[in-house]
N, C-alpha and C positions, 0 to 999 in steps of 0.2 A: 408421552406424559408420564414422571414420576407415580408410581406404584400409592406414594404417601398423597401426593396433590389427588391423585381419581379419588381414596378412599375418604379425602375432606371433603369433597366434590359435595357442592348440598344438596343437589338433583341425587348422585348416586347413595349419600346418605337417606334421602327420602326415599329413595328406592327400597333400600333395604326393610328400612322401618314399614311401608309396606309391603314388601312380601314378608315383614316376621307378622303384621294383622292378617293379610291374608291367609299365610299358613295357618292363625290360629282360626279365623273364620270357616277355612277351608275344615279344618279338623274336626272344629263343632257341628258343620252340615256332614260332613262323611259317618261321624259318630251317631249322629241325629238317625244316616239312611242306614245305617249298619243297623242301630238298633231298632228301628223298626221294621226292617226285612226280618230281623230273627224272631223278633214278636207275633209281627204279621204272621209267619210260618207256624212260628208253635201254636199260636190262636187256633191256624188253622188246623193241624194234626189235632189238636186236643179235642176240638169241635169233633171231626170225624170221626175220633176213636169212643168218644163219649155215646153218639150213634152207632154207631156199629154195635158194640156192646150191648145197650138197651135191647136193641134188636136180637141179640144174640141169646141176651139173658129169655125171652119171648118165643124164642124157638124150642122144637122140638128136640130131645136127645141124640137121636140119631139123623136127623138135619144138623145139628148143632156140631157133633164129632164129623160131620164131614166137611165141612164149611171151614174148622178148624182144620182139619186134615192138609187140606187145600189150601191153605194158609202158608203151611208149613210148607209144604213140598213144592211152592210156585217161589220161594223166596231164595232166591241163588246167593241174594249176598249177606243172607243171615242176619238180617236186621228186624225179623219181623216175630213179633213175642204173642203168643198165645195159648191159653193154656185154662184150662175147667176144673173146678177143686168145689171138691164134697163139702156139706153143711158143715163137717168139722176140719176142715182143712187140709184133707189130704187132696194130694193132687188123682186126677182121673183121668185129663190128656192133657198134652201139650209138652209144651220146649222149657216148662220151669218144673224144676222138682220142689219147690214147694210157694207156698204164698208170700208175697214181697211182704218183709214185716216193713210197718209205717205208710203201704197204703190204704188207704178210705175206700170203704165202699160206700161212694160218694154221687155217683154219676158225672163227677169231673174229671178230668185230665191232670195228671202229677206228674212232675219230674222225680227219676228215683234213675238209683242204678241198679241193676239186675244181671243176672249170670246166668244165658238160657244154657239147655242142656249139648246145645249143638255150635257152642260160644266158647273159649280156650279162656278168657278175662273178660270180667263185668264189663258192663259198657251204661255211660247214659241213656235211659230211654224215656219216653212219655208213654205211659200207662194210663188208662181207666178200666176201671171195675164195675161189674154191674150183679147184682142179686137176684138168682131165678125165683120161682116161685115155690123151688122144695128146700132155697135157702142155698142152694149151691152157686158158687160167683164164679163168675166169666171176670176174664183177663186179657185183655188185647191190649198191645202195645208196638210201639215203633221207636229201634232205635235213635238216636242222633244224630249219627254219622254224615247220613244226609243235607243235615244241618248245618251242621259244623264245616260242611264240604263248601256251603253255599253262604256261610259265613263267611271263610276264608276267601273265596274267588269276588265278593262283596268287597272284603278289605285291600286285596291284590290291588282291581280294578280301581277304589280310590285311593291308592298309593301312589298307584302308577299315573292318572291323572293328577295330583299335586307335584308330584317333581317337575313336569314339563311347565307347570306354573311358575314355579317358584323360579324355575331357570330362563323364563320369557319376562319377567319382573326384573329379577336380577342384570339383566341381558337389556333392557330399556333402561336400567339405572346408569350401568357400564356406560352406556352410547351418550344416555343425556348429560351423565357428568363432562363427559367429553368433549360434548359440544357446548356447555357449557361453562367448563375451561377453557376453550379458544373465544367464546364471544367475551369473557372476562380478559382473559390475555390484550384482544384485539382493545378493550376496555385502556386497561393497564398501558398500554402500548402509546396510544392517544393521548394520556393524561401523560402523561410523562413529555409527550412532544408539546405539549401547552404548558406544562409547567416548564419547559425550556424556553419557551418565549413565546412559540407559534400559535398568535392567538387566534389564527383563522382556521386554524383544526377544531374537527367537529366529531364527536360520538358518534361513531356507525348505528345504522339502525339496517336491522331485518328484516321489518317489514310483516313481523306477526304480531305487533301489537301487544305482546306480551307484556310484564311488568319489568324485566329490562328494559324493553324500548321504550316505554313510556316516560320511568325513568332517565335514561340516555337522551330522550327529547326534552325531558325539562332541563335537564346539565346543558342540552345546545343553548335551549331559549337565556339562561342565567350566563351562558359566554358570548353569546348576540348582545344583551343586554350589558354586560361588563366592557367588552370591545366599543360599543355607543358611546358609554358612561368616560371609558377611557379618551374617543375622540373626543367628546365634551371637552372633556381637560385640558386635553391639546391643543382645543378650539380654544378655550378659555383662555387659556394661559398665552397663545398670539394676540387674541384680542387684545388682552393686558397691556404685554408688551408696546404692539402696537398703539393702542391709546395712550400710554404711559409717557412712551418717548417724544410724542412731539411736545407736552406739556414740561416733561424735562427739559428737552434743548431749550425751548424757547425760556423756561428760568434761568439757564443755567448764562444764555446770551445777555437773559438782563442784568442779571449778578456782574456779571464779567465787563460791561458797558456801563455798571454804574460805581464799579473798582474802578475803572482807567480812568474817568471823568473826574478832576477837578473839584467840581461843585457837589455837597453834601447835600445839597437839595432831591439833585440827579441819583446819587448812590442810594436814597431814603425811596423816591419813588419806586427805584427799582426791586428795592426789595419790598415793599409793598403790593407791588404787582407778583413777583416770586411765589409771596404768602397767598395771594388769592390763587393763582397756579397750584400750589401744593392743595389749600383748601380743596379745589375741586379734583385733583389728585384723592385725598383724604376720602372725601365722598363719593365717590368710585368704588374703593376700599371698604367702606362703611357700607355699603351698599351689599357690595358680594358676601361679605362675612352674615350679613343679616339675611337674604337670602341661604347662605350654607346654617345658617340658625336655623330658620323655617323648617329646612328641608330635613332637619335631625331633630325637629321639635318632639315635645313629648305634653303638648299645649291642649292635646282633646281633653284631658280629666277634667280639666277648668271650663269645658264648654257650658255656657248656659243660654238659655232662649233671648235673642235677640229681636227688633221689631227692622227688617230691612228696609223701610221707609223711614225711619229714625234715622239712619245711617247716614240713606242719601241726603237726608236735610241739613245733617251737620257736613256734610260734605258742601254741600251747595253753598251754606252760610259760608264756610272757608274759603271758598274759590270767587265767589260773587265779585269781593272788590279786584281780584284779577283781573279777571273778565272783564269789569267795565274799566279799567286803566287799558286796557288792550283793545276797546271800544267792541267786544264779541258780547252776543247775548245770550247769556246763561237762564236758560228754563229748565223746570223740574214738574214733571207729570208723576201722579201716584193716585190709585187704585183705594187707598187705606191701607190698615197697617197689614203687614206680611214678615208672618212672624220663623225664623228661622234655629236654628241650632247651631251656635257655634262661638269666635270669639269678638267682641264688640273693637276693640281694638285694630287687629288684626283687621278684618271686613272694613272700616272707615281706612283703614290705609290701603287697604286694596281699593277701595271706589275714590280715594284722593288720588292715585297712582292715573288709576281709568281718566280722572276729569284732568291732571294736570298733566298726562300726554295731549289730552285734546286741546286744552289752551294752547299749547307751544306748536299743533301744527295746524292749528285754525286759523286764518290769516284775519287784516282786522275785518271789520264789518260781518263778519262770518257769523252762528249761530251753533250753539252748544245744548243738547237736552236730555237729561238725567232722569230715566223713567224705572218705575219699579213699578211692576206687574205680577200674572200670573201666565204663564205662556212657555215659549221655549221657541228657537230659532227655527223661523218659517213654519211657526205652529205647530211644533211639535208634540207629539201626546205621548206621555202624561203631561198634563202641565204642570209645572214648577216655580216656585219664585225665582225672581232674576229682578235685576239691575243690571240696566242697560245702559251707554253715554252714546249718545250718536252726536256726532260733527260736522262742520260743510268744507272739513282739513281734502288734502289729495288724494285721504283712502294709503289702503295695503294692496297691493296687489295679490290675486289668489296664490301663486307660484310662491309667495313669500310669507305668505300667511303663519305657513310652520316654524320660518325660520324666526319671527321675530321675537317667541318666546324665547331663545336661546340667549344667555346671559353675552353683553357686549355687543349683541349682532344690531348695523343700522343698515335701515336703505340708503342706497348711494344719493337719493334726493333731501335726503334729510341730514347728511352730514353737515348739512353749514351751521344748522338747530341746533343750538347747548343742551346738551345731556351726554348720559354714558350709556347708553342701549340697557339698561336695566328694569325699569322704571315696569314693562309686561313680563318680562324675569320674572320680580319678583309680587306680581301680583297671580301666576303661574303656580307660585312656591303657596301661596298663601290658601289659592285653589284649590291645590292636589294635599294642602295638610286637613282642608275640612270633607275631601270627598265631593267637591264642586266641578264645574265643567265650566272652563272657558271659549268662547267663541266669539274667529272673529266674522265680520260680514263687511258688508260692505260696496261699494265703486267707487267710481274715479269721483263724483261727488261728494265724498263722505264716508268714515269708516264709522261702523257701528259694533262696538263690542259688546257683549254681554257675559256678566257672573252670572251664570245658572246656578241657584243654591239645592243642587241633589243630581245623583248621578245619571244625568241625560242618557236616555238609550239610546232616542233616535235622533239624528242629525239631518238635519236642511241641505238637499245639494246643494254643491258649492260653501257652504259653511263649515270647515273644517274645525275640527276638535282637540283637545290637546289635553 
């Protein structure tokens, strides 16, 4: 990998960024233990010498010059300061020739520098002074050296534990950039073979569940989904065709059979029949484009409360005298009003869709009934409003259930029926723009579909959903 690609690398960028918190966290607890091991320490000498002192000062004269004595001559590395001086300041034993000016005689511990007599250059010490009782003061003290030794090997020891941090940080930044420039590569890799055409290439996944993969799985789900959308098209556009051209030829044989013919009568019928061809050509077309309306609509802001018993009434009123020219009997069951959210229009053309599939596959004497409830397929709970049409038609078959939503698609028993397979398309379109649930149900008796008005959870075996 490029030296410049590792150092963009965001894992090794992030790496960096924390080992530079680290290191500063690290600095502030090293600083934190540094300075309280040298306080801890002096606290404690100071304490000590503060005692010793008192004590000292409490003693007898000649206890006192021996204690010091032995002071002096037990101290090999010359750190150790003590020293007796007269009511007026001269000195009387000890390692200082004279009294440290700017100490107190205080019964505390002070930092001062001092030059005992057996010392070549001052050195930091902690001192305390103590007051006898003929007024002459005691001096004991203990250099720093000590200190400063145990200072040092404090600051060594956390130096030396931050480098190995900072370079095991560093060192996981390196690796993760790394490896996450080949899972982006393999990334780049993929997309570039789908942007070439292959659209059954899919984004690797890992399998840590990390916010790559999660991501890479919703870029699958969005190419599953486009690949679908894509068959649709394809589906559509055979359908088309297919539909189209037998309504073609057949105008195009009338036209041509009503040119060679003689009689003006004969050429008038023919293009009269032509016209009703293209017509239902036309509405075909009028069909799909209104559907592709639905499906790009932007028709919720206009939503307002509707009564879905309202609906089916005026539905019922429109289809009644069908019905009874078809000798079928149209019934309508309702609960009271059930009131829903959405668009008045749209919903009556979706429940006129519902009841005038079911006219054209109800044979005569058959029976048609338009109920609006509270419920959901096979009782499902929550319950929801719905409008339902059930028929005493041949029914859907389960196996085909899914497919009949699909724009142009017919059962092979209903090809000889006039229509263009649209007609649950686009009551489909009309569903999925309010947030509704279509279902169908059904046997060989009778299909019964249902608008559920709100998002069905649960589903009826056998009731499939769409």
């Amino acid at each position: 990998m490029p030296r410049t690609d590792l150092l963009r690398a965001g894992p090794f960028r992030l790496a960096l960024g924390f080992a530079a918190a680290l290191s500063v966290g690290m600095l502030l607890i090293f600083g934190f233990i540094y300075w309280q091991t040298s306080e801890t320490e002096t606290r404690r000498m100071q304490h000590d010498l503060v005692q010793e002192a008192a004590l000292a000062a409490q003693t007898r004269d000649d206890v006192l010059q021996y204690q010091l004595q032995v002071r002096i001559m037990t101290d090999y590395h010359r750190v150790t300061v003590a020293a007796w001086f007269n009511a007026d300041g001269t000195p009387r034993y000890g390692n200082l020739d004279r009294l440290p000016p700017g100490l107190p005689v205080d019964d505390k511990g002070h930092r001062l520098t001092v030059r005992t007599t057996d010392a070549d250059q001052p050195q930091p010490a902690i001192l305390a002074a103590a007051r006898r009782p003929d007024g002459g003061i005691v001096v004991l003290g203990r250099a720093m050296d000590e200190l400063l030794a145990l200072q040092r090997a404090v600051a060594r020891t956390l130096i030396a534990g931050l480098l190995p941090a900072l370079a095991l940080v560093l060192a996981s930044g390196v690796w993760g950039g790394a490896r996450a420039r080949r899972r982006v590569q393999t990334v780049q890799q993929t997309i570039g073979r789908i942007m070439g055409g292959d659209l059954r290439e899919r984004l690797p996944l890992s399998g840590s569940r990390d916010g790559v993969d999660q991501l890479s799985a919703r870029v699958n789900q969005m190419l599953d989904r486009i690949v679908h959308l894509l068959d649709e098209i394809r589906a559509v556009g055979d359908n088309i065709a297919h539909d189209l051209r037998t309504p073609l030829s057949v105008m195009r044989a009338k036209l041509e059979r009503g040119l060679a013919s003689p009689d003006a009568e004969e050429l008038r019928r023919g293009a009269e029949a032509a016209l009703a061809d293209l017509d239902k050509a036309f509405g075909m077309i009028t069909a799909l484009l209104r559907i592709a309306e639905l499906e790009d609509s932007r028709r919720q802001a206009g939503f307002i409360t509707v009564d879905l018993a309202e609906v089916a009434a005026e539905v019922f009123d429109l289809y009644e005298p069908l019905a009874e020219a078809k000798e079928i009997t149209l019934s309508r069951e309702d609960t009271g009003p059930l009131f829903v959210v959405g668009d008045r229009d749209l919903l009556i053309e979706a429940v006129a869709n519902l009841v005038d599939n079911a006219v054209k596959f109800t044979p005569e004497g058959g029976a048609i009934d338009i109920r609006t409830r509270m419920g959901g397929p096979g009782g499902a709970v929550p319950a929801l409003p719905l409008v339902e049409v059930a028929d005493t038609g041949p029914g859907i078959p389960v196996a085909e259930r899914a497919a009949v939503v699909r724009r142009l698609y017919r059962l092979d028993k209903s090809r000889h029926i006039q229509g263009n397979g649209l007609g649950l398309s686009l009551v489909q379109a009309i569903a999925v723009l309010h947030g509704f649930h279509l279902v169908i149900d059904g046997d060989e008796s009778g299909a019964v579909i249902a608008l559920i008005c709100g998002a069905a959870e649960t589903e009826a075996a056998g009731s499939p959903a769409f």
